[in-house]
VEXDREN-2710 file (C-alpha; in Angstrom, 1 decimal):
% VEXDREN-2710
k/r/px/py/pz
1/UNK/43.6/-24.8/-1.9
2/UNK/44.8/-25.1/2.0
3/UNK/42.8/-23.1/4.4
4/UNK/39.4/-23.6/2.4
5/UNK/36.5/-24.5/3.4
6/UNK/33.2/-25.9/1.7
7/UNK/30.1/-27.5/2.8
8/UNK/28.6/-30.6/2.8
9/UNK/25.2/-32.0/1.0
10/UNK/24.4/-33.2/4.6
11/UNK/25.6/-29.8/6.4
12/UNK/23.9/-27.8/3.6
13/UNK/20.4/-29.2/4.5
14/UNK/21.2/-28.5/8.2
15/UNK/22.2/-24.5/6.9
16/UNK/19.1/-24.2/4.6
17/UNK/16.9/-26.0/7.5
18/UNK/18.1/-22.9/9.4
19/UNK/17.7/-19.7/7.5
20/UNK/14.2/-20.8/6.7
21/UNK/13.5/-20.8/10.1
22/UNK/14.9/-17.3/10.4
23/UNK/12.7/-16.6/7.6
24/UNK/16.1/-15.4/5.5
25/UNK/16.6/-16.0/1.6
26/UNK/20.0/-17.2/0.6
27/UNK/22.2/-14.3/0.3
28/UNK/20.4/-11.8/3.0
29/UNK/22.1/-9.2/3.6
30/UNK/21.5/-9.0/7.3
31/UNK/23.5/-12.7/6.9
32/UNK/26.2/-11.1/5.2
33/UNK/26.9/-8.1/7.6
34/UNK/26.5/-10.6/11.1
35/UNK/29.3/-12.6/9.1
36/UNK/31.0/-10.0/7.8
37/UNK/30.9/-11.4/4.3
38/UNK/30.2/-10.3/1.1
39/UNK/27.1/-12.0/-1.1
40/UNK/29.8/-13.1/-3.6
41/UNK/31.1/-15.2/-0.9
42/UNK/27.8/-16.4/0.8
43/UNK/26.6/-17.6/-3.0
44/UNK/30.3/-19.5/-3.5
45/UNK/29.0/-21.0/0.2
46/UNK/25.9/-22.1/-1.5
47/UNK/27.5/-23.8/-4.0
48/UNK/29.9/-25.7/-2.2
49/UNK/32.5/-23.8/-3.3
50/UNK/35.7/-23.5/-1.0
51/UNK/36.0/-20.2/0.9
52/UNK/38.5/-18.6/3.1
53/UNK/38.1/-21.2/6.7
54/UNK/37.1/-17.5/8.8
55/UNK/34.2/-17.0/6.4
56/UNK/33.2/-20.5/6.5
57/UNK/33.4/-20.1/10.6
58/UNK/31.6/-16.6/10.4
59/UNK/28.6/-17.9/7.9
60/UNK/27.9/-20.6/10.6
61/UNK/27.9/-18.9/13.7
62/UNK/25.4/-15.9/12.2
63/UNK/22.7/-18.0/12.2
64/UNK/23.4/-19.4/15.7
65/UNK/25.4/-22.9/14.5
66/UNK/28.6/-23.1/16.9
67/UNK/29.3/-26.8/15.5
68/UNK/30.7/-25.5/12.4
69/UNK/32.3/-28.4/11.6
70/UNK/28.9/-30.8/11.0
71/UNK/28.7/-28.3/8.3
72/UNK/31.7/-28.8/6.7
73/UNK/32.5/-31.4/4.0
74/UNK/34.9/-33.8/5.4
75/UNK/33.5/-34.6/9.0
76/UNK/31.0/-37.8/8.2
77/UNK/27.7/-37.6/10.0
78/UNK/26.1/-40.5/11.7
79/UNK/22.4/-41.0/11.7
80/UNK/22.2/-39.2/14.5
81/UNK/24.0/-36.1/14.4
82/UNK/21.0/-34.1/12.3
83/UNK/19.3/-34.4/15.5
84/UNK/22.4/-33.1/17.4
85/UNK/22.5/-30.3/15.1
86/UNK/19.2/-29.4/14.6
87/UNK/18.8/-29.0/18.6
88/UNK/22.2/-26.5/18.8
89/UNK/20.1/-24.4/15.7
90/UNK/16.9/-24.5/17.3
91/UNK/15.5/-25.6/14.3
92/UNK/12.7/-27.6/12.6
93/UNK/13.8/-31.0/10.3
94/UNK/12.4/-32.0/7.4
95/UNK/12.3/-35.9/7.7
96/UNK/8.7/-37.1/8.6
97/UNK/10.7/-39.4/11.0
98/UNK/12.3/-36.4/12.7
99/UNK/9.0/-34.4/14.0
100/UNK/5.7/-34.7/15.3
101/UNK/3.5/-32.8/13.2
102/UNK/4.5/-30.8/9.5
103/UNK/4.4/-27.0/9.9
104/UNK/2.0/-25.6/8.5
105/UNK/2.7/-23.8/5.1
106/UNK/1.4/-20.1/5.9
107/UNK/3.6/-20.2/8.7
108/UNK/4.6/-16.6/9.1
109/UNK/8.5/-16.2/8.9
110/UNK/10.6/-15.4/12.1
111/UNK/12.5/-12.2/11.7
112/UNK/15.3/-10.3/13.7
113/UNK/14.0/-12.9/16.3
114/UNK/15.6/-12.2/20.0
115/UNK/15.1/-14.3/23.2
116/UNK/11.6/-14.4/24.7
117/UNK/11.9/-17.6/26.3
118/UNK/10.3/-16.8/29.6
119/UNK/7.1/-15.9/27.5
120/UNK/7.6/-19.4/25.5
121/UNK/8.0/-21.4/28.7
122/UNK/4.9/-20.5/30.1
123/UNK/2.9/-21.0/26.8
124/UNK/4.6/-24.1/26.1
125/UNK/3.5/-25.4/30.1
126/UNK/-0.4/-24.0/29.8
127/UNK/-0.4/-25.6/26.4
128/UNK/1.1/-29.1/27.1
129/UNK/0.5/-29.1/31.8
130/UNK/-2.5/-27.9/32.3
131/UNK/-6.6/-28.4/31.4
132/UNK/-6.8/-24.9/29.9
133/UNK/-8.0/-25.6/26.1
134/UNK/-7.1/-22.1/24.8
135/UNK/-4.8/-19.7/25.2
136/UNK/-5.1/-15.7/24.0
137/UNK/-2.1/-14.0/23.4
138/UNK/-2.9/-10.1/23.6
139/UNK/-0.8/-7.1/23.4
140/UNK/-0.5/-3.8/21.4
141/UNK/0.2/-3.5/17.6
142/UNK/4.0/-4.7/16.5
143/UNK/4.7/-6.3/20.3
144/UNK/5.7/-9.2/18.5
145/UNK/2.3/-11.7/19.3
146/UNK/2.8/-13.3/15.8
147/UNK/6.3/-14.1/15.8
148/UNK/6.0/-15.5/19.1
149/UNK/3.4/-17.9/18.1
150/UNK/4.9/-18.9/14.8
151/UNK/8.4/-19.2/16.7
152/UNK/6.6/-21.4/19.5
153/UNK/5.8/-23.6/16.7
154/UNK/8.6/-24.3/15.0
155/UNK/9.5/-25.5/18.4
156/UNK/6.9/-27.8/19.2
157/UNK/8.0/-29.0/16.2
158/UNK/10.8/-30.4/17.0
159/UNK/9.9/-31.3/20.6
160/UNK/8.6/-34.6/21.7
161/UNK/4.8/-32.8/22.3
162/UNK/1.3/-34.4/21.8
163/UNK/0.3/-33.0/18.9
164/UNK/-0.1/-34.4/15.6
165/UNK/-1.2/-31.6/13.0
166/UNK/-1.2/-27.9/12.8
167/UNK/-3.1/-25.4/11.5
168/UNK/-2.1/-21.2/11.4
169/UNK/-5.6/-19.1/10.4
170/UNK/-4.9/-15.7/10.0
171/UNK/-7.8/-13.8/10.1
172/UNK/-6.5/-10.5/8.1
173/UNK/-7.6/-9.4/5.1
174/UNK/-7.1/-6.5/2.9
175/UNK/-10.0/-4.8/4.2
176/UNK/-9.6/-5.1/7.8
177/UNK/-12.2/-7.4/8.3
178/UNK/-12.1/-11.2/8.9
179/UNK/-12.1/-13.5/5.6
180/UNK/-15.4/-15.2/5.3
181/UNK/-16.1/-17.6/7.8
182/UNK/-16.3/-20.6/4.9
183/UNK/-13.0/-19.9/3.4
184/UNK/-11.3/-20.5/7.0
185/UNK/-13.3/-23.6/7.9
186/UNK/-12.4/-25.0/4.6
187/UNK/-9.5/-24.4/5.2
188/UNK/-9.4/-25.7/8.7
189/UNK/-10.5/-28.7/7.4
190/UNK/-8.1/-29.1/4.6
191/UNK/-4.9/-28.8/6.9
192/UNK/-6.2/-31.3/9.6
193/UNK/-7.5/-33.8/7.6
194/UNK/-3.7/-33.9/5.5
195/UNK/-6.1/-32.9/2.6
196/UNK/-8.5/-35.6/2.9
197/UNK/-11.4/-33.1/3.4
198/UNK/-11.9/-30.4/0.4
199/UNK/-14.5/-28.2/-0.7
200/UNK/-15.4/-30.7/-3.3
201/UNK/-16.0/-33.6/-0.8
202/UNK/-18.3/-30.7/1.0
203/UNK/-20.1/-29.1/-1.4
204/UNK/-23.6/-29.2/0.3
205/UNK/-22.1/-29.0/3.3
206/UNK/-23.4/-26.1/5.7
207/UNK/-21.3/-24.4/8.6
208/UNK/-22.7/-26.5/11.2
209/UNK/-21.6/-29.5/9.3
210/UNK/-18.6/-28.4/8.6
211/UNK/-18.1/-27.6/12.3
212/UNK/-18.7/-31.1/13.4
213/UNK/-16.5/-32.4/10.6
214/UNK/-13.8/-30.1/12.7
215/UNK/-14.5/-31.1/15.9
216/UNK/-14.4/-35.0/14.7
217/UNK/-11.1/-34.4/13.6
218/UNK/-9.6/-32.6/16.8
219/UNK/-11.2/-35.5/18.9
220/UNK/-9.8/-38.0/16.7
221/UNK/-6.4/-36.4/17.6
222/UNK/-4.4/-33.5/19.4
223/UNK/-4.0/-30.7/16.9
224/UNK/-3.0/-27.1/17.4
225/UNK/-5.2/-24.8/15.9
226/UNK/-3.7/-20.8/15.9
227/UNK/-6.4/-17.9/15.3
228/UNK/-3.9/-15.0/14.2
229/UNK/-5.5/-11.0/14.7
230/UNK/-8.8/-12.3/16.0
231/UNK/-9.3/-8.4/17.0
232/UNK/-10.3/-8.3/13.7
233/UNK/-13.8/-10.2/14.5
234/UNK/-14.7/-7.6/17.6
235/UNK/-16.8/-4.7/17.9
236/UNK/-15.4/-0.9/17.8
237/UNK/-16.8/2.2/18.6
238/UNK/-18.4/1.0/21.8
239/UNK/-16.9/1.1/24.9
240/UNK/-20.0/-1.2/26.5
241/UNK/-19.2/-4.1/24.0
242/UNK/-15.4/-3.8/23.6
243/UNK/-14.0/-7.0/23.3
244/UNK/-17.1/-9.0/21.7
245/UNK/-17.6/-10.0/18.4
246/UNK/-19.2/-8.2/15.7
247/UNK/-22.9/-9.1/14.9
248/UNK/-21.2/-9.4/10.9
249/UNK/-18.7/-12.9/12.6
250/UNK/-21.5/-14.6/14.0
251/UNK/-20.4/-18.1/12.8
252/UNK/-16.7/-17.6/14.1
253/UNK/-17.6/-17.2/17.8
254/UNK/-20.0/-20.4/17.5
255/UNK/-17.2/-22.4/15.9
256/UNK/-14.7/-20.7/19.2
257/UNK/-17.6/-21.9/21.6
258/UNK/-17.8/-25.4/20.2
259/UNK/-13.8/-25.8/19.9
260/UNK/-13.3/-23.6/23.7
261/UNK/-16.4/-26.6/25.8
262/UNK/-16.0/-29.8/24.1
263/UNK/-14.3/-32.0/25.5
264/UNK/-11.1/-33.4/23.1
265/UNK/-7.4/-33.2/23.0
266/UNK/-6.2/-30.3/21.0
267/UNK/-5.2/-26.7/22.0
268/UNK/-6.6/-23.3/20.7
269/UNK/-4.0/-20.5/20.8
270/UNK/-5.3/-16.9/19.6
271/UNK/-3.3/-13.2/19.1
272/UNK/-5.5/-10.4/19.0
273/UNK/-4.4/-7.1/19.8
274/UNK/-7.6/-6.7/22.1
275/UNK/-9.0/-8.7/25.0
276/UNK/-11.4/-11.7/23.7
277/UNK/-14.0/-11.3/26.2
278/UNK/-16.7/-13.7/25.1
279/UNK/-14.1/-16.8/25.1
280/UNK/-15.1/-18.7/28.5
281/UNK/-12.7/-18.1/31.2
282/UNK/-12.6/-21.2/33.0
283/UNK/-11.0/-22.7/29.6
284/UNK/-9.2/-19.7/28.3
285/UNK/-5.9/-18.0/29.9
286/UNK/-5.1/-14.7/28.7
287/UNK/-1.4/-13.6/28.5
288/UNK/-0.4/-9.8/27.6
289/UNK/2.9/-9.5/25.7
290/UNK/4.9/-6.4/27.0
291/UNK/8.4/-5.3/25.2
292/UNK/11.4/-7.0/25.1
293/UNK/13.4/-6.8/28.1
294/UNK/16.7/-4.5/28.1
295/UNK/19.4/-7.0/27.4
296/UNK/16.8/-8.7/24.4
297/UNK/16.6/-4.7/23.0
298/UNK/19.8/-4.3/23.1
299/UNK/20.5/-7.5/21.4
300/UNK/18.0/-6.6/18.3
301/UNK/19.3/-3.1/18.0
302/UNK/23.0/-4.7/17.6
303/UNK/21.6/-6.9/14.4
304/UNK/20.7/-3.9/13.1
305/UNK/23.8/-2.3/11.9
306/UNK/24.3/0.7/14.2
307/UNK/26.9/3.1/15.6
308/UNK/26.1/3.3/19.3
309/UNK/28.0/2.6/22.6
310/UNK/26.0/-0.2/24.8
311/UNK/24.3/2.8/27.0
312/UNK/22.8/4.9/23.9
313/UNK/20.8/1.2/22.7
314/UNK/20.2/0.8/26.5
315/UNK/18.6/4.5/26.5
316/UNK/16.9/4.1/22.7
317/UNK/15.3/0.9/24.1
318/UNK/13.8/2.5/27.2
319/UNK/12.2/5.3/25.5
320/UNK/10.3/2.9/23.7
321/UNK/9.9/0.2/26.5
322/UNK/11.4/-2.4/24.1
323/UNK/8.6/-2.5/21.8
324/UNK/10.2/-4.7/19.2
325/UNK/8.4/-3.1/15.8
326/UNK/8.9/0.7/17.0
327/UNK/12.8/-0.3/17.6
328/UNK/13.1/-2.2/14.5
329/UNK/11.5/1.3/12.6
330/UNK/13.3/4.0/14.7
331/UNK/16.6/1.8/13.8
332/UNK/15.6/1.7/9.9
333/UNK/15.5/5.6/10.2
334/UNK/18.7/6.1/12.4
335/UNK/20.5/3.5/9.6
336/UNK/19.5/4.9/6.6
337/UNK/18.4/8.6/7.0
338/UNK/21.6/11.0/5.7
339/UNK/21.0/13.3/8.8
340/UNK/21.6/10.5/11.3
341/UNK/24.0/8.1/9.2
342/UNK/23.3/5.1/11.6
343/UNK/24.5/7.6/14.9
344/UNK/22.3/6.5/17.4
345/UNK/23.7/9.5/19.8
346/UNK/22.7/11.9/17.5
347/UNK/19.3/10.6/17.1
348/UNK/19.2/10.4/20.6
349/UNK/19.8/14.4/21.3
350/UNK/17.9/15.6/18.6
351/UNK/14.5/13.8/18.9
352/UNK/12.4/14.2/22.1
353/UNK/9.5/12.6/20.7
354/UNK/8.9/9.1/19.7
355/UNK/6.3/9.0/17.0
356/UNK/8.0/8.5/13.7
357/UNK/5.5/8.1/10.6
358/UNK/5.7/4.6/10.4
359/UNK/5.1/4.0/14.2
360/UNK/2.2/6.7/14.5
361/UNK/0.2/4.7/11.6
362/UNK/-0.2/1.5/13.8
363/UNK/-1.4/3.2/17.0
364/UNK/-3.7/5.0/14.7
365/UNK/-4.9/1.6/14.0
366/UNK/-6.2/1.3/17.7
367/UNK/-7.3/4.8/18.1
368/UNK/-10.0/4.2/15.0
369/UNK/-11.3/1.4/16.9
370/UNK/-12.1/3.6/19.9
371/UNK/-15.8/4.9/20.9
372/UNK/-15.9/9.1/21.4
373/UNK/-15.9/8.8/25.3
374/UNK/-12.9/6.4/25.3
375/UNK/-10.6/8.6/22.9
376/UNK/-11.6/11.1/25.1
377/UNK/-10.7/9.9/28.3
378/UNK/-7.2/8.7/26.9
379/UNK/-6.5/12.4/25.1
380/UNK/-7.2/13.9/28.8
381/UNK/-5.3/11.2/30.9
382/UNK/-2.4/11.6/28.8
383/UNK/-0.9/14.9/30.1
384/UNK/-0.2/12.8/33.5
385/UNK/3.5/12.1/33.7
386/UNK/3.2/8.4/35.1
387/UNK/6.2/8.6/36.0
388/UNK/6.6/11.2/38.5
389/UNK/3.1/10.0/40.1
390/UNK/0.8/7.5/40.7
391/UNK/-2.0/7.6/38.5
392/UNK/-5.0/6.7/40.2
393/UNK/-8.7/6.1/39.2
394/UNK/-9.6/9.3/41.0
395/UNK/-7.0/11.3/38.5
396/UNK/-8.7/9.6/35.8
397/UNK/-12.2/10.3/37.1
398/UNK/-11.4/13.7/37.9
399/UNK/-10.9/14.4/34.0
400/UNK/-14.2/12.9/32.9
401/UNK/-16.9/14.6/35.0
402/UNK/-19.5/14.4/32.8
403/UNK/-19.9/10.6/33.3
404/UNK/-20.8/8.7/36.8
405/UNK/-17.8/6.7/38.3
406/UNK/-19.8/3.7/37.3
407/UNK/-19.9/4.0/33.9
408/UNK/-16.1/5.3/33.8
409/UNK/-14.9/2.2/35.5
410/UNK/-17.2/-0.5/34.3
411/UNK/-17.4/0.7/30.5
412/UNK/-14.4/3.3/29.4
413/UNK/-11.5/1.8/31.6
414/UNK/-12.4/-1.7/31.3
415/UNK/-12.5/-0.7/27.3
416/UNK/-9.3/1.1/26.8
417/UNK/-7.8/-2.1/29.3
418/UNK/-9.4/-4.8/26.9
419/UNK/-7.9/-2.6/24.3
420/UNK/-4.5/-2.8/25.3
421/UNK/-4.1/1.4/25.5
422/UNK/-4.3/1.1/29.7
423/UNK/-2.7/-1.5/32.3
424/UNK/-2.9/-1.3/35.9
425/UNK/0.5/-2.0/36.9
426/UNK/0.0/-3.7/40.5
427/UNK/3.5/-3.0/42.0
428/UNK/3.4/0.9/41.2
429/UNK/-0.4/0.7/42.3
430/UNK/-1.0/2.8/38.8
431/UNK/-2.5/3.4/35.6
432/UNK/-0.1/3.0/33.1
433/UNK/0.0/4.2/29.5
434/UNK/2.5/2.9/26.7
435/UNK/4.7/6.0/25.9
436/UNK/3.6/5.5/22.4
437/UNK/-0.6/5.5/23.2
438/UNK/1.1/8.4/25.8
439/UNK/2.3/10.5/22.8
440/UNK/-0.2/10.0/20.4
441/UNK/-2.9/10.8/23.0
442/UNK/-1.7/14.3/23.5
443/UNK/-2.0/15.4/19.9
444/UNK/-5.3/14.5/20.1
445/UNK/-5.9/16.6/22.7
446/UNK/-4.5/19.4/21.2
447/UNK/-6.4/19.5/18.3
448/UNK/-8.2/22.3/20.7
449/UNK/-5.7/24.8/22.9
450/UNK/-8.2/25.5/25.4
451/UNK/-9.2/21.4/25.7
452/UNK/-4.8/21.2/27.1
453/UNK/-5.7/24.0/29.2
454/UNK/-8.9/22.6/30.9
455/UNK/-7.3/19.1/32.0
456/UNK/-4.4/20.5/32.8
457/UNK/-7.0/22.7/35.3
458/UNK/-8.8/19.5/36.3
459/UNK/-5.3/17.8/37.0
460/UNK/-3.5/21.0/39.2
461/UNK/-7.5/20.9/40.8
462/UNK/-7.1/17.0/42.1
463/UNK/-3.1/17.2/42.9
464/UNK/-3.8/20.2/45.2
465/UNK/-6.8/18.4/47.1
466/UNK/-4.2/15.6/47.7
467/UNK/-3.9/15.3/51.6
468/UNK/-0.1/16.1/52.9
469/UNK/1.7/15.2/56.4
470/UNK/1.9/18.4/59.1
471/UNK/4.3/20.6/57.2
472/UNK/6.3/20.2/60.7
473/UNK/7.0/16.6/59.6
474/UNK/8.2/17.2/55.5
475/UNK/11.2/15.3/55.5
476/UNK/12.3/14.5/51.8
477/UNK/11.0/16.0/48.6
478/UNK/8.1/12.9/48.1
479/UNK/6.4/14.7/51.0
480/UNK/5.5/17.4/48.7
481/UNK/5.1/15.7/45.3
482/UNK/1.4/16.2/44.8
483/UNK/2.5/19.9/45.5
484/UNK/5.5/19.6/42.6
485/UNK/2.9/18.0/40.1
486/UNK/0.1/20.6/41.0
487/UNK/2.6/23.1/40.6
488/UNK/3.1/21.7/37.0
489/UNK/-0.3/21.5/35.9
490/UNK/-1.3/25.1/36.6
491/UNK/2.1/25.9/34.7
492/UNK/0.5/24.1/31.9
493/UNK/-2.4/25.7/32.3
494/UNK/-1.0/29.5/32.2
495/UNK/-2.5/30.0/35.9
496/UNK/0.6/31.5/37.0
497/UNK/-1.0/33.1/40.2
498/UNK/-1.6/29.4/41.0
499/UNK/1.9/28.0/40.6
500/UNK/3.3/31.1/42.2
501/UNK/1.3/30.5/45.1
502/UNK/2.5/26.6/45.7
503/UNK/6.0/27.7/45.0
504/UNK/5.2/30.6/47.5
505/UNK/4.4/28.2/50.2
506/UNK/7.1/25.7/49.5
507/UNK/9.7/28.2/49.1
508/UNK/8.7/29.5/52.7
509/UNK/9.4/26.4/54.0
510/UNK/12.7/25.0/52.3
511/UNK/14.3/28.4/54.0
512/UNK/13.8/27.6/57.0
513/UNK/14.9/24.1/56.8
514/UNK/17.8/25.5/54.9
515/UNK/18.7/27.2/58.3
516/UNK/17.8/24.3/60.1
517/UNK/20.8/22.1/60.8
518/UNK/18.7/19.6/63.0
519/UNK/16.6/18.7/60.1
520/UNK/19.7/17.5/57.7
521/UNK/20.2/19.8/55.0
522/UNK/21.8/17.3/53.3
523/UNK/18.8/15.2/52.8
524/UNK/16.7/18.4/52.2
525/UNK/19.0/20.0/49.3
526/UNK/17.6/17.7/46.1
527/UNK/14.2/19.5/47.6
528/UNK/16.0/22.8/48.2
529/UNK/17.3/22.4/44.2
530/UNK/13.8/21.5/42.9
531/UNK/12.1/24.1/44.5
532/UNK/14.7/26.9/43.4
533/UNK/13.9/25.9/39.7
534/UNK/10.5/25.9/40.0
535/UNK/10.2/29.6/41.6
536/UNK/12.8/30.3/39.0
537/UNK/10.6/29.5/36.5
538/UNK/7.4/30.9/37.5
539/UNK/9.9/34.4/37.5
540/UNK/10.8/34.1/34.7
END
């Protein structure tokens, strides 16, 4: 029939080359509705049935094929158009003649995947330009560590790199723990050798053995080795050993030490959701993975089958600082929850919280791991609004009295920092917590009224010993902020003859510069306006 459409055997390899690498089945439904096709019509694609020549178009371009026609039956491929094509997809081939190493067959899928390629960039360079052997890719729970890596793969595999073999170790298991250290060098083994090496070659074979074995191999030739949740080996509940491995994984940081300081040619890449701190540092660079930037948000909420305008995604995405997993969840519940019906706006206006169930449960995940002093110091340093002020290590320290500056810096900072719960941000010269550790931290502290009320005290306490310019020289409202903030804290705190006296004081001083044309009322009336709704609430 004119105007139809079908595939070709050859452009039908390229198409199923593709939506594996997306980590799609056949007639996914997220396929269908970035087409705008039914599943009827994506299973008569499959088939190599014709179809209307949009729908055709549409099915390509969804997964990122803008060539449509090397898909189509008719056009005749030359030997080496796959190539051509599989470079526009961004995809892996299957001919042994097309890559440099076979991907490994627990590969994790790639999902809802958006652009990190700054992040892949500079793997890709430390991996393949420099002398570091390892690299540790570290961030919070759901940031997205693991379809980075197994994106950065698929790749390499398709790049002209050094490597000749692969192997993805995940080091889960349905009881939290790593699996035992045999299983994963036997399995090591297995991958790198193309199955020449098995547990029934081995038999006698001790770790030790088995380590050499491994380290033959990667000497031999360069091959990638991933370590996938390698938190899973580290101690918890102790803020002195946070980020060293448990006493129970002895044999896994012996087989990291020989891989990490002998010399050969293969690289090491680990995710962990906390800082390795026993890998040597000379050989090991550590990169944190933050949340997807606004434009990469924005471009994952879209997939998702919302109704929102451009600036409600933009503001959904901030709230959660682009944390890919948290979006993906929140979106689920806007989509498919009858209150909301897929209206971001509405979601938007009537939550001002950010902890949905399914989002709570994987930041409980890191609380667990946390020592007593640690969970407290996070419950207490989350009523600072980071946002409105600096938070500094004497804010922090003014909250936890009971220990010595030492042993808050060296052991429950440097812990909840190798945790991933605190960052030093070096260009707001601040503390910073993830609105989600933010949110969850408060509940915690409010498992005890009187617990809010005391760090509140402790934080209206610091703000008001804060040192301000001569009165005679307040220019702009940021001359006064430690006054605002203290202001807010003994609100919190229900010391109302506190905050009236700071608003008392201010007030006294924005009337006069209200009469005061020589000091620009103009630049002193978002001061005047702040300070009016503060007194106003104190009266109130």
């Amino acid at each position: 029939m004119a105007g139809l459409l079908r595939a070709s055997e050859e452009g039908l390899k390229i198409i199923d080359m593709v939506r594996r690498n997306l980590g799609w089945n056949k007639t996914e439904d997220t396929w269908c509705l970035a087409a705008l096709v039914s599943t009827a019509t994506l299973k008569r694609f499959w088939a190599r049935i014709g179809i209307r020549r949009e729908n055709f178009i549409n099915i390509c371009k969804a997964v990122e094929i803008e060539n449509w026609e090397y898909i189509a039956e008719g056009y005749k491929i030359k030997t080496t158009e796959p190539l051509l094509a599989a470079a526009i997809a961004d995809i892996p081939l299957d001919s042994q003649n097309d890559k440099n190493f076979p991907l490994p067959e627990n590969l994790p899928p790639v999902r809802n995947w958006v652009n990190r390629t700054k992040e892949l960039d500079i793997i890709k360079a430390t991996l393949i330009n420099s002398d570091i052997t390892a690299i540790s890719i570290v961030g919070l729970p759901g940031i997205g560590k693991t379809s980075l890596i197994s994106q950065l793969i698929r790749q390499l595999h398709t790049e002209n790199t050094p490597f000749t073999a692969a192997a993805w170790q995940s080091l889960q298991s349905a009881t939290g723990k790593a699996p035992p250290f045999d299983w994963t060098i036997d399995s090591l083994l297995f991958t790198l050798s193309n199955g020449d090496i098995t547990t029934t070659v081995t038999p006698q074979d001790d770790s030790l053995k088995k380590i050499e074995k491994l380290i033959k191999i990667i000497k031999a030739k360069p091959c990638l080795i991933i370590f996938d949740r390698a938190e899973t080996l580290l101690k918890t509940k102790q803020a002195q050993t946070a980020g060293y491995f448990a006493d129970d994984s002895a044999e896994y940081p012996w087989l990291f030490k020989q891989l990490l300081e002998t010399e050969h040619q293969s690289k090491i890449l680990f995710t962990s959701r906390e800082s390795l701190a026993e890998l040597p540092p000379t050989v090991t660079r550590e990169i944190q993975l933050n949340g997807l930037n606004q434009d990469a948000a924005i471009t994952l909420l879209q997939s998702l089958n919302l109704t929102a305008n451009r600036e409600e995604l933009a503001e959904l995405s901030h709230r959660y600082q682009g944390h890919p997993k948290a979006l993906q969840l929140v979106a689920t519940l806007i989509r498919d929850d009858d209150e909301f019906q897929g209206n971001v706006g509405k979601f938007l206006q009537d939550r001002d919280w950010l902890l949905i169930r399914d989002i709570e449960s994987l930041i409980d995940e890191m609380i667990l791991r946390l020592s007593d002093l640690e969970q407290t110091c996070l419950s207490r340093i989350s009523i600072y609004q980071t946002s409105e002020y600096p938070l500094s290590f004497a804010a922090i320290a003014t909250q936890m009295p009971e220990v010595s500056k030492y042993e808050l810096k060296e052991n429950i900072i440097l812990a909840l920092k190798r945790r991933q719960l605190l960052c030093y941000d070096c260009q707001r010269e601040s503390y910073q917590l993830h609105p989600l550790v933010q949110e969850k931290g408060y509940p915690l502290l409010n498992q005890n009224h009187e617990n809010v009320r005391a760090a509140h005290r402790k934080a209206y306490h610091y703000f008001i010993s804060i040192p301000l310019k001569p009165e005679s020289e307040w220019q702009d409202i940021e001359d006064i902020k430690p006054l605002i903030r203290a202001h807010y804290h003994a609100s919190q705190a229900e010391d109302l003859d506190a905050a009236k006296a700071i608003i008392a004081e201010v007030y006294k001083y924005m009337q006069q510069w209200n009469c005061a044309e020589d000091l620009g009322v103009n630049l002193l009336s978002p001061l005047l306006n702040e300070t009016h709704k503060l007194k106003a609430s104190v009266d109130e």
